[in-house]
N, C-alpha and C positions, 0 to 999 in steps of 0.2 A: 504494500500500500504506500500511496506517495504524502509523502510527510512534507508541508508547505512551508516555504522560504519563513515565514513568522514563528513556526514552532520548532524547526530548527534551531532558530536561533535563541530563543527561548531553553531549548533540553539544552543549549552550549552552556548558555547562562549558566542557567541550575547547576552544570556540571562545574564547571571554572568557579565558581561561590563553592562549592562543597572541596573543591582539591586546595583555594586558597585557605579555607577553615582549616581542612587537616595539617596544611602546610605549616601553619602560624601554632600548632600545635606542636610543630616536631613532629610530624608522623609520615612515614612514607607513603606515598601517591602511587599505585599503579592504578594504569589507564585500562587495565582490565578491570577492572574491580569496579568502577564507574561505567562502563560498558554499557548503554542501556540495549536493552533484548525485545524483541517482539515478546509479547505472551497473549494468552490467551485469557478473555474476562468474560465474567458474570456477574448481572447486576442481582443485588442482593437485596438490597434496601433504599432510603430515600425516596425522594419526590422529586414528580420533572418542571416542579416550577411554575412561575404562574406573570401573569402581568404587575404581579405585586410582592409576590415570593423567588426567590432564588433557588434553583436546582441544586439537590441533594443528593445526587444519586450517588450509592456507593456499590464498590465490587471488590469482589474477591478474586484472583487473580493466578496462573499456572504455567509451567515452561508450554510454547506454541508447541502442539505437537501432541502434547498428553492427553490423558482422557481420565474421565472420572470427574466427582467435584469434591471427592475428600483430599485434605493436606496442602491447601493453597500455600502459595510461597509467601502469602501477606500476614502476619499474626491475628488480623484484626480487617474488615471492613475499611476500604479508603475510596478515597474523593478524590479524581485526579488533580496534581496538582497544575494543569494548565490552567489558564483563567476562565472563567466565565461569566456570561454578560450576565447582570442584574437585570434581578425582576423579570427572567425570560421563560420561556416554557424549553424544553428540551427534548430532544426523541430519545427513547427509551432504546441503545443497541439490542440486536439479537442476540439469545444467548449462545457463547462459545463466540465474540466477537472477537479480533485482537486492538493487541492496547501495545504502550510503549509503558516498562521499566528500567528501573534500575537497583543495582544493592548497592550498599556501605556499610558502614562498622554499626547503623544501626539498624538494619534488615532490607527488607526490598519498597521501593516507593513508585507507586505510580504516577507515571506523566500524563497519560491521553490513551483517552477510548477514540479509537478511530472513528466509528459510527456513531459517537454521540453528536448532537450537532444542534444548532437555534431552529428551531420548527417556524419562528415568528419575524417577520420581516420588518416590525419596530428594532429588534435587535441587531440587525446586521449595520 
């Protein structure tokens, strides 16, 4: 799936903030270990928002490729952390969708469900 010129540069961001934190820490940086992977998502919970509410959707998340839905790589339910528009409605992905993550020393985080997206064209 084609990852667009703004969210590119956005996971750089993210990633270049997380290697400078480690840095100023003392701690070694490999560029694997921030690697973000395709994986595969299911929405779990949340709400897809509203003209007055903000989309909450959260998912549980898997290496691309696996099956089943026990033992996600995420501890807990997340919300990707790309932005999203206020007060918008959003579309619900299909389950077994793919998303972009990544891991660090404090487990795996998600960036972007591919298929989520503004259903409402105030928002764009």
């Amino acid at each position: 799936m084609f990852v667009g010129k703004n969210t590119a540069r956005q996971i750089k961001s993210l990633l270049n903030q997380s290697r400078r934190r480690e840095q100023s820490r003392g701690l070694a940086v490999s560029d694997v270990q921030y690697a973000p992977r395709i994986v595969r998502v299911r929405k779990v919970g949340g709400a897809a928002g509203s003209a007055t509410t903000n989309c909450t959707f959260t998912y549980d998340f898997w290496y691309k490729g696996s099956t089943g839905t026990s033992d996600p790589l995420n501890s807990a339910p997340q919300q990707p952390t790309r932005p999203r528009y206020p007060n918008c409605q959003y579309s619900p992905p299909p389950d077994d969708s793919e998303g972009l993550a990544y891991f660090d020393e404090s487990g795996w985080h998600l960036l972007d469900v591919y298929q989520e997206f503004p259903l409402s064209e105030e928002c764009e």
